[in-house]
matplotlib code that plots the C-alpha trace (Angstrom):
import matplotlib.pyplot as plt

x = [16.8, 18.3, 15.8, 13.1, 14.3, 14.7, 10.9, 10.1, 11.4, 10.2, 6.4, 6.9, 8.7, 5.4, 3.6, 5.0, 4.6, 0.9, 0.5, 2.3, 0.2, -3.1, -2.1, -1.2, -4.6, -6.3, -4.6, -5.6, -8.9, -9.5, -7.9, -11.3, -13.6, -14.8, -13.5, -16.8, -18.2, -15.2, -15.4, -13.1, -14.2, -13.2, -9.5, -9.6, -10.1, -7.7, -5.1, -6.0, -6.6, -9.9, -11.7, -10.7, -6.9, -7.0, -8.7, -6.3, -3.7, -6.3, -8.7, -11.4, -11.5, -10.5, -7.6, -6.6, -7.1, -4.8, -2.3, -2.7, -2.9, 1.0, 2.3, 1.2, 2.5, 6.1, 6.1, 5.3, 8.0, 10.8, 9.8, 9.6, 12.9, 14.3, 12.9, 14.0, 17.9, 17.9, 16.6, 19.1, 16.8, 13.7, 12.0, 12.3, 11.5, 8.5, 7.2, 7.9, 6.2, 3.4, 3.3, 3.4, 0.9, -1.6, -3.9, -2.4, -6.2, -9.8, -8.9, -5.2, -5.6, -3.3, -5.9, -8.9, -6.9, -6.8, -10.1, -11.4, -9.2, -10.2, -13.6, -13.0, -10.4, -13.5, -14.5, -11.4, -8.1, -5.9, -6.7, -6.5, -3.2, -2.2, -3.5, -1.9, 1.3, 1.2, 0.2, 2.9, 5.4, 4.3, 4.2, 7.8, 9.4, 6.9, 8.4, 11.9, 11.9, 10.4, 13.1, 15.6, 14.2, 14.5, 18.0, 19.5, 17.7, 14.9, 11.6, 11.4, 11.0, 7.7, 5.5, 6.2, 3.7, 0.6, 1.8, 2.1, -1.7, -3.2, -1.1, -2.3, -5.6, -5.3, -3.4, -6.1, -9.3, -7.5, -6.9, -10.5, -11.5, -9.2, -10.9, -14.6, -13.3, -13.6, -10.2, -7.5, -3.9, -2.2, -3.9, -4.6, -0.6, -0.4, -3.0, -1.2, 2.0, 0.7, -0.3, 2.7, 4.5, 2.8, 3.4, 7.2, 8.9, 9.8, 7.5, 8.7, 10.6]
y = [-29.9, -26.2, -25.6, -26.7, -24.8, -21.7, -21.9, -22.3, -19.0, -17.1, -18.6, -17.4, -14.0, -13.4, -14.6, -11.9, -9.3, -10.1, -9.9, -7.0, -5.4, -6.6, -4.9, -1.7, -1.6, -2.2, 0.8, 2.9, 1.9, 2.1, 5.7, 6.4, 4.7, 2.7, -0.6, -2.2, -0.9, -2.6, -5.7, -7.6, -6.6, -2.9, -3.9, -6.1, -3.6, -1.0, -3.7, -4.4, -7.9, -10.4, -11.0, -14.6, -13.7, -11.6, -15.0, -17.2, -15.5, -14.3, -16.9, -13.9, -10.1, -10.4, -12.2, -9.3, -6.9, -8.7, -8.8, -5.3, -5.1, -6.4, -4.9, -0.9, -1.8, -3.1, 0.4, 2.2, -0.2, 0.8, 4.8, 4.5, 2.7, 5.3, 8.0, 6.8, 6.6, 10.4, 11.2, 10.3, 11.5, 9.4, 12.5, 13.1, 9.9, 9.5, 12.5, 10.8, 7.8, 9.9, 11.8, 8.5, 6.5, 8.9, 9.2, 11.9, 12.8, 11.7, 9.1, 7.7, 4.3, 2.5, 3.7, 2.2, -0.3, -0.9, -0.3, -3.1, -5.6, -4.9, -5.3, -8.6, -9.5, -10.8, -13.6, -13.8, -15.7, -14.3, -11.1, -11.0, -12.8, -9.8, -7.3, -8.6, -9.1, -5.4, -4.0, -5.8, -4.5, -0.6, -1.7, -3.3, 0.4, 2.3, -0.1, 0.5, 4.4, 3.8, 1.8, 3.9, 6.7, 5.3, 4.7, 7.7, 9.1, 11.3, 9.3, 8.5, 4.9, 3.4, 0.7, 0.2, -2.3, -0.2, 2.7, 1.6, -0.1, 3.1, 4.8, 2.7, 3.1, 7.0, 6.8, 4.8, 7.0, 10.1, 8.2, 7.6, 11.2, 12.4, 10.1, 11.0, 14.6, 15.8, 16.7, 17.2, 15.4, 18.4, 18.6, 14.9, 14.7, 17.5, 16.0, 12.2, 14.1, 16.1, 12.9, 11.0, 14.5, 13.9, 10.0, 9.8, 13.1, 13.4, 15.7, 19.4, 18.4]
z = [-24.2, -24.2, -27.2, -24.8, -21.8, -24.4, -25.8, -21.9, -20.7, -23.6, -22.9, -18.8, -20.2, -22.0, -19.0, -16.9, -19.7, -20.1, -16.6, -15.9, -18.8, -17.3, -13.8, -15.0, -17.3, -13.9, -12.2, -15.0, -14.6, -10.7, -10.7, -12.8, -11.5, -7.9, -7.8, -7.2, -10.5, -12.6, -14.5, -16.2, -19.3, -18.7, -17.8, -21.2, -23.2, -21.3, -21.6, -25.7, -24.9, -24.3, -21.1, -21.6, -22.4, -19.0, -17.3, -18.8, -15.9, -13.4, -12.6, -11.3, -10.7, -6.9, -8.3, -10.2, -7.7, -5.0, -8.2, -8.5, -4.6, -3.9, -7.2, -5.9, -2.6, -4.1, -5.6, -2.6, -0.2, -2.5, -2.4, 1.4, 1.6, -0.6, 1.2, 4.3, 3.1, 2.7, 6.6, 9.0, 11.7, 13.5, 13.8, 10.0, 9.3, 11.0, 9.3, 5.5, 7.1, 7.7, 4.6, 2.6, 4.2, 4.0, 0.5, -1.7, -2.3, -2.7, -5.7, -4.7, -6.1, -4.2, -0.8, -3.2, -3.7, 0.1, 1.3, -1.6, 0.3, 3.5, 2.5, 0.4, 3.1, 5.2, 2.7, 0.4, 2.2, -0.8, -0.2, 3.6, 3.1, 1.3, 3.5, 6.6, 4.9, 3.6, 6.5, 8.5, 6.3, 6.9, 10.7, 10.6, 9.2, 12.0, 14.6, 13.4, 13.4, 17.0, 17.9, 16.4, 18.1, 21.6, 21.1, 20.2, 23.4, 20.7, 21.8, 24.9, 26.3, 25.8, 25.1, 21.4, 20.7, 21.9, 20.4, 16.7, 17.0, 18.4, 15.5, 12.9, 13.8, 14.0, 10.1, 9.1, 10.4, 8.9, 5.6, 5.7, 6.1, 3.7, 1.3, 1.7, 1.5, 5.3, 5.6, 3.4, 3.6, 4.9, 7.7, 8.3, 8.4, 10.7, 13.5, 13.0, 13.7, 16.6, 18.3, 17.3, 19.0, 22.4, 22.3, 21.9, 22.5, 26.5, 28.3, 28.1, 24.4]

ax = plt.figure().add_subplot(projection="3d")
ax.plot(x, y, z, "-o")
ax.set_aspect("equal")
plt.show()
């Protein structure tokens, strides 16, 4: 029986490594290219196996990308939650929230990433699944840096709840922008925190 259970977690060991190995060959690939022109065959051969080895653990494409999807995002929660433990301050805070939501540039791939699932989020329940739950989790540390805010007496009191979905939305269009090209990040940050400014800091701050 414990030869058994050994042979077992070697075969889910290699599980994980394949698939770990199958999402990082499909970063590779969408930082090249837009993820509506990649096929499984492309991430195959980045990640030195077969199509059929890659659909042996990913029943489809979209199931690769939501893979792909949460396993960015992971990444990104635990630099924002280590970014966050080095600014004591709302204020500072908010503006690392900022910084880090916001596409580093035209081809951030976890932003392709993102606008693919909203896209396939319409028609595909895994993938919405995983948007709302990523999203929520970006909204939860806003909400808290709100709420923080408030009660050290920095932002003033407010209606949290419509503040963060206007605030979104803003982050969002500006992410937009800065990926077709019409602005770049700096200043996307800088109008996102200008609003953000008017919002929450008590008139005459």
């Amino acid at each position: 029986m414990a030869e058994q259970g050994g042979r077992g977690n070697r075969t889910q060991e290699r599980g994980r490594q394949a698939r770990r190995k199958v999402v990082e060959a499909a970063l590779s690939v969408i930082a090249e290219r837009p993820v509506a022109e990649i096929q499984v065959q492309q991430i195959a051969e980045r990640a030195g196996m077969s199509p059929a080895r890659v659909l042996y653990y990913f029943s489809s494409k979209d199931q690769i990308l939501a893979e792909t999807f949460r396993w960015s995002e992971r990444q990104l929660a635990e630099r924002r939650a280590q970014e966050f433990a080095k600014v004591a301050d709302p204020e500072g805070r908010l503006e690392r929230f900022v910084w880090l939501y916001l596409p580093t540039d035209r081809h951030d791939v976890s932003w392709k990433l993102w606008l693919e699932a909203w896209l396939r989020a319409v028609s595909n329940d895994d993938m919405s699944r995983t948007a709302d739950a990523i999203d929520s989790a970006w909204m939860q540390d806003l909400a808290e840096i709100v709420r923080d805010g408030v009660a050290d007496g920095v932002f003033r009191p407010l209606d949290a709840g419509a503040f963060l979905s206007s605030f979104n939305a803003l982050l969002d269009g500006l992410a937009v922008h800065v990926l077709i090209g019409r602005v770049d990040r700096k200043a996307a940050v800088r109008t996102a925190l200008e609003h953000a400014t008017r919002e929450l800091l008590p008139p005459g701050t």
